[in-house]
C-alpha positions in Angstrom: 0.0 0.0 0.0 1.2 3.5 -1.3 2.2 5.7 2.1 -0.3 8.8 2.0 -1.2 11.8 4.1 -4.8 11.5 6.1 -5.8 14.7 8.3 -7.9 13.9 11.3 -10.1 17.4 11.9 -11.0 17.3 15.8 -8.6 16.5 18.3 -11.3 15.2 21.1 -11.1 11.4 22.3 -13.0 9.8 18.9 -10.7 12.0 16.7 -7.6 10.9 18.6 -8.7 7.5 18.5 -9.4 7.8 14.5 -6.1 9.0 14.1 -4.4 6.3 15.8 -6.2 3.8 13.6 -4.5 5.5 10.3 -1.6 5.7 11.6 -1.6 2.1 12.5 -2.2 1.7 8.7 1.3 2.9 7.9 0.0 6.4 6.8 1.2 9.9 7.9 -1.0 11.2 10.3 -1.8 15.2 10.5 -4.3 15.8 13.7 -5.9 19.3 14.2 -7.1 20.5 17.6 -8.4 23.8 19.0 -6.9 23.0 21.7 -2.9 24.0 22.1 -2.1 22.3 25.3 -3.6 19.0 23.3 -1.2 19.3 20.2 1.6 20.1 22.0 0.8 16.9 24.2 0.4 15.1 21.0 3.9 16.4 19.3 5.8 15.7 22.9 4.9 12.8 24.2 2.8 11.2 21.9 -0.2 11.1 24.5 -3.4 13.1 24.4 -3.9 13.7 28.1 -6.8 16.0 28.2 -9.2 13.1 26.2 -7.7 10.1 25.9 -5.7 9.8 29.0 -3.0 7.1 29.4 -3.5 6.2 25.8 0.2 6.0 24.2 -0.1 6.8 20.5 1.8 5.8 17.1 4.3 8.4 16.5 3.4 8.7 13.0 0.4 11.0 14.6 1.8 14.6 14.3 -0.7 17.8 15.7 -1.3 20.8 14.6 -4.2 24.0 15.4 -2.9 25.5 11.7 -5.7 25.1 9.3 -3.8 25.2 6.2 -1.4 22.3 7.3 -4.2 20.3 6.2 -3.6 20.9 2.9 -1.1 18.8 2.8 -3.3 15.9 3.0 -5.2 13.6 0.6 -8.3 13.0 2.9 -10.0 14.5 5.7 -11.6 12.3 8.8 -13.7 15.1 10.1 -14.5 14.3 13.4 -15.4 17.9 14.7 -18.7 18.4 17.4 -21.7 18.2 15.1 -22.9 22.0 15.6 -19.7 23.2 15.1 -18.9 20.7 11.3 -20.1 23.8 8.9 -18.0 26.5 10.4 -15.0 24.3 10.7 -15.2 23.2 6.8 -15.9 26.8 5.6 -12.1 26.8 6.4 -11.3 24.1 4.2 -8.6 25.1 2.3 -8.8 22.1 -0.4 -12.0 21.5 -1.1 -11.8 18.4 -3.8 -10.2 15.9 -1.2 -12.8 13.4 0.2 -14.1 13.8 3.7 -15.2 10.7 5.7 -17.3 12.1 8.5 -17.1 10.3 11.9 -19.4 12.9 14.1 -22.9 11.6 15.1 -25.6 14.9 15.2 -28.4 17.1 13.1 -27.4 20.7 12.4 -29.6 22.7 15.1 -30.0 25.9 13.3 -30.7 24.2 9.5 -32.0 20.7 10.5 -29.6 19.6 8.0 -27.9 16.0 8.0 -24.1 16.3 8.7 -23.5 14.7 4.9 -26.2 17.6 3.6 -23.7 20.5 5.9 -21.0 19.2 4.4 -21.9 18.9 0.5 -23.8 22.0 0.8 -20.6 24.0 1.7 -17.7 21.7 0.2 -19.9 21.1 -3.3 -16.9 19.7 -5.2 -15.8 17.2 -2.2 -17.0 13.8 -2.1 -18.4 12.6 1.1 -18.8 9.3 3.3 -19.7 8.6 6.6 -18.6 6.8 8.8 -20.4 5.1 11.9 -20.9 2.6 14.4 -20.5 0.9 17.9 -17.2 2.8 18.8 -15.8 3.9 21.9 -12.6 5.7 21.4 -10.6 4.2 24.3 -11.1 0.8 22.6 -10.4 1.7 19.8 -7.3 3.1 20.3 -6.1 0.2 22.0 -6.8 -1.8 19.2 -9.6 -3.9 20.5 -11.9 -5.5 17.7 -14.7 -3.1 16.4 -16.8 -3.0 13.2 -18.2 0.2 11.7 -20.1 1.1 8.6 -18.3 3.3 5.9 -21.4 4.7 3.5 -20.5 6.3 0.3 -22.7 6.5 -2.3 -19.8 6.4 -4.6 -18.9 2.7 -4.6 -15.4 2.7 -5.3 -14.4 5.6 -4.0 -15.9 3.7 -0.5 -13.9 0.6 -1.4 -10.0 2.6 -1.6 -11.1 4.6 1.8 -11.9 1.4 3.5 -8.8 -0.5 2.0 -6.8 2.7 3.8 -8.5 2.7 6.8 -9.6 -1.0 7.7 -7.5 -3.4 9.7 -7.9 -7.1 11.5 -9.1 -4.7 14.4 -10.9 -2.5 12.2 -13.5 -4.0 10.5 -15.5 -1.9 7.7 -18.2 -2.9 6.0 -19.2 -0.7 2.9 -23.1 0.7 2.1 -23.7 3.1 -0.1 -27.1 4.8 2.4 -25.3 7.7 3.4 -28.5 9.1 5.1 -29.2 5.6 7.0 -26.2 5.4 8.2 -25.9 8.9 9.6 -29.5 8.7 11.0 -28.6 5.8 13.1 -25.9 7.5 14.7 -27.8 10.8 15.2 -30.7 9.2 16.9 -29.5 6.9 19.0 -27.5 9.6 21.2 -30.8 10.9 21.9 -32.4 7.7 22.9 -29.1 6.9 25.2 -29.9 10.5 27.4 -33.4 8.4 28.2 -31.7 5.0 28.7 -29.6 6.8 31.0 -32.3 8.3 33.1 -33.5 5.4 33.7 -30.6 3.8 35.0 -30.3 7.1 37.4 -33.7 6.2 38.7 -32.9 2.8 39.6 -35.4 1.2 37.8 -34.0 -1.9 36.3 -32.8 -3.4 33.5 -35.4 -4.8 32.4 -37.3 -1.2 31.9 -33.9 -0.4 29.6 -34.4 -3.2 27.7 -37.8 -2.1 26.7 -36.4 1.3 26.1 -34.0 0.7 23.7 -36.4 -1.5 22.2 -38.7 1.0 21.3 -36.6 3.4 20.4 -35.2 1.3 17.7 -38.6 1.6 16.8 -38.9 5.3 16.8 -35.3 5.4 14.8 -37.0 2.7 12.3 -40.1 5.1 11.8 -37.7 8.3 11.6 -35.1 6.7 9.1 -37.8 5.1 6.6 -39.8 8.6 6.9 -36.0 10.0 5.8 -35.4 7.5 2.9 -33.1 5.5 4.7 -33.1 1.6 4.0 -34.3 -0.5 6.7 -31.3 -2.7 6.7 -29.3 0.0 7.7 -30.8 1.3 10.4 -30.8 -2.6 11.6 -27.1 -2.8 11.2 -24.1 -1.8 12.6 -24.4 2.4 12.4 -28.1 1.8 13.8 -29.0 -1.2 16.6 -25.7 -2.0 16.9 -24.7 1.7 17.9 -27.6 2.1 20.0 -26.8 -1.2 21.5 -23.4 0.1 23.0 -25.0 3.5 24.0 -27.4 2.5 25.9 -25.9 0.2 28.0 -22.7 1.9 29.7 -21.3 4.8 31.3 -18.5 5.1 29.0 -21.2 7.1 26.6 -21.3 11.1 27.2 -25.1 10.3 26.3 -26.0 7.3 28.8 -23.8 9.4 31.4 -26.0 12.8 30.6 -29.0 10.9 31.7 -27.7 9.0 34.5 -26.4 12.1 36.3 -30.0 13.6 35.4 -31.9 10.5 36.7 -30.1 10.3 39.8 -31.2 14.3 40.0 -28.7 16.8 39.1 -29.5 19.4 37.0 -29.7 19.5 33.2 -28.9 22.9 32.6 -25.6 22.3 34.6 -24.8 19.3 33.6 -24.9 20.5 29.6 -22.6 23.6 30.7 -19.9 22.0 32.9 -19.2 19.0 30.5 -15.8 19.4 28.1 -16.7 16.8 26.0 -20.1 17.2 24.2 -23.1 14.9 24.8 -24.5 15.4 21.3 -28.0 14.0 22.3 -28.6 17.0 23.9 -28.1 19.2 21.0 -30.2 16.7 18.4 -32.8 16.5 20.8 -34.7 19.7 20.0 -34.3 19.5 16.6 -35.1 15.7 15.6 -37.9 16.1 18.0 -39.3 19.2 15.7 -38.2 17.5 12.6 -40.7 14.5 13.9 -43.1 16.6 14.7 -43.6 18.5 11.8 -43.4 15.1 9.4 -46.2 13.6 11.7 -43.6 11.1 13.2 -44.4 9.2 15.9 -41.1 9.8 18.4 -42.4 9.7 22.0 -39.3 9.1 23.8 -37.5 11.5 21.3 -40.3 14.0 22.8 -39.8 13.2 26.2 -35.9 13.5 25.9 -36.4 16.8 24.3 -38.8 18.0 27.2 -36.8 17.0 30.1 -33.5 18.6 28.7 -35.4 21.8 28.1 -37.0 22.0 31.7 -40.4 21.8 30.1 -41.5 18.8 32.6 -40.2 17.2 35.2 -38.4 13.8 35.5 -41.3 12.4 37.2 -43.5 13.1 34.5 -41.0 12.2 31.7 -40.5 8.5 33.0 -44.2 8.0 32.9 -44.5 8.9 29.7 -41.5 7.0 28.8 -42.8 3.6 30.7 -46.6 3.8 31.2 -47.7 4.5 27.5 -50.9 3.1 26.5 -50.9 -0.5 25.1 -50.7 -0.6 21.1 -49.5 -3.3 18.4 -45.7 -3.6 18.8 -45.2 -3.7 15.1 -45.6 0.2 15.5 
């Protein structure tokens, strides 16, 4: 394999973790941050101690917070916070190169798809996604994960996977581009309320139910969005929503556990470094739903809580005691 230059944009814990996979792929690595104290962590010691603590990474990973280094580089793994993904590429200095985007979110101000941000202000770049059951920490120790790369371009997807897949990175290749990016934008929303119900104590049998029927709400949102069932049944939708739901290791699951066990909202979202996306998509998936007629209760209840709108008590009724209906819907 030819040696070439991949930029990793976003220097949190998923970007770090993204670059550590190229690099492990024999390819120079460029990794931009906002952050100064994280790239000169990066280019001294080869750790990135503000969000992936005690991780050691592959030297090949240099940093930088100058924009225009990137242009250096063949491909971009954008990896930036979801609301901040338009402003970041209106910087792009070389707009033709593909970008693979790994954030998970819907634009709050547009209601845009990531994948429509980024085509509408990169025209001329060609775009993939990139999603799935990933938590950076293990990936960057190189423990096994699969992910879905979608690109509606099918060989195009095919020479980004060969330069980015590994025997501990499995890719599998789709070309629904919206299905893939749905899954991962809804399920951070559905993890706040899987969460809160953990912080309430009430079992797990009552998350189990939860998660059920909030694949079901993604299923109605991603068919109502042109997404392909099979998608939002695969690895960038159950079997992200999966892994979400069910630790502490997700900013998401995390928000709602500190929320069900009773702290505020409104501090919680303003004290955290790292961004729990769910609460940004919230508000607008839950008007996207709304005004399309789709059926997202726990979307709504998510939405309500975060917004101080209701209180918990009320939310987990609405989430647990809704009124008997055919499970099919």
């Amino acid at each position: 394999m030819t040696m070439a230059k991949l930029a990793v944009v976003g220097g949190g814990a998923w970007g770090t973790a993204l670059a550590q996979v190229a690099a492990s792929r024999g390819h120079d690595t460029l990794m931009w941050a906002f952050e100064e104290d994280v790239v000169a962590a990066v280019n001294r010691i080869n750790e990135n101690p503000v969000y992936l603590r005690g991780q050691k990474l592959n030297p090949a990973i240099r940093a930088t917070s100058n924009f225009s280094d990137l242009a250096a580089c063949d491909a971009w793994l954008v990896v930036t916070p979801a609301q901040h993904m338009r402003a970041v590429l209106s910087r792009a200095p070389c707009p033709k190169m593909p970008l693979i985007l790994c954030s998970k979110g819907i634009e709050e101000g547009s209601g845009q798809m990531l994948h429509q941000v980024a085509r509408e202000v990169c025209p001329t770049s060609p775009v993939a996604v990139l999603s799935g059951p990933t938590f950076a920490h293990e990936v960057a120790a190189g423990l096994p994960t699969a992910v879905t790369l979608a690109c509606e371009d099918v060989v195009l997807g095919e020479k980004l996977r060969e330069r980015l897949a590994g025997p501990a990175f499995r890719i599998y290749l789709s070309d629904d581009v919206a299905g893939a990016e749905i899954g991962g934008a809804v399920k951070n929303v559905l993890a706040i309320a899987c969460g809160v119900v953990e912080g309430r104590g009430l079992g797990q049998n009552a998350r189990a139910a939860l998660i059920a029927r909030g694949f079901a709400e993604m299923t109605r949102f991603g068919l109502a969005m042109g997404a392909r069932r099979e998608t939002l049944a695969g690895l960038s939708g159950l079997g992200d929503l999966v892994l979400t739901c069910s630790s502490d290791s997700s900013r998401n699951f995390s928000l709602g556990k500190a929320i069900g066990e009773g702290r505020d909202a409104a501090a919680l979202m303003a004290d955290r470094r790292t961004v729990a996306e769910g609460a940004h998509t919230a508000p607008v998936l839950h008007r996207i739903a709304r005004d399309k007629g789709i059926d997202m209760p726990i979307v709504a209840a998510v939405d309500a809580l975060l917004r101080g709108a209701i209180p918990i008590e009320q939310v987990l009724e609405e989430l647990m005691a809704r009124p008997p209906r055919p499970e099919a819907h």
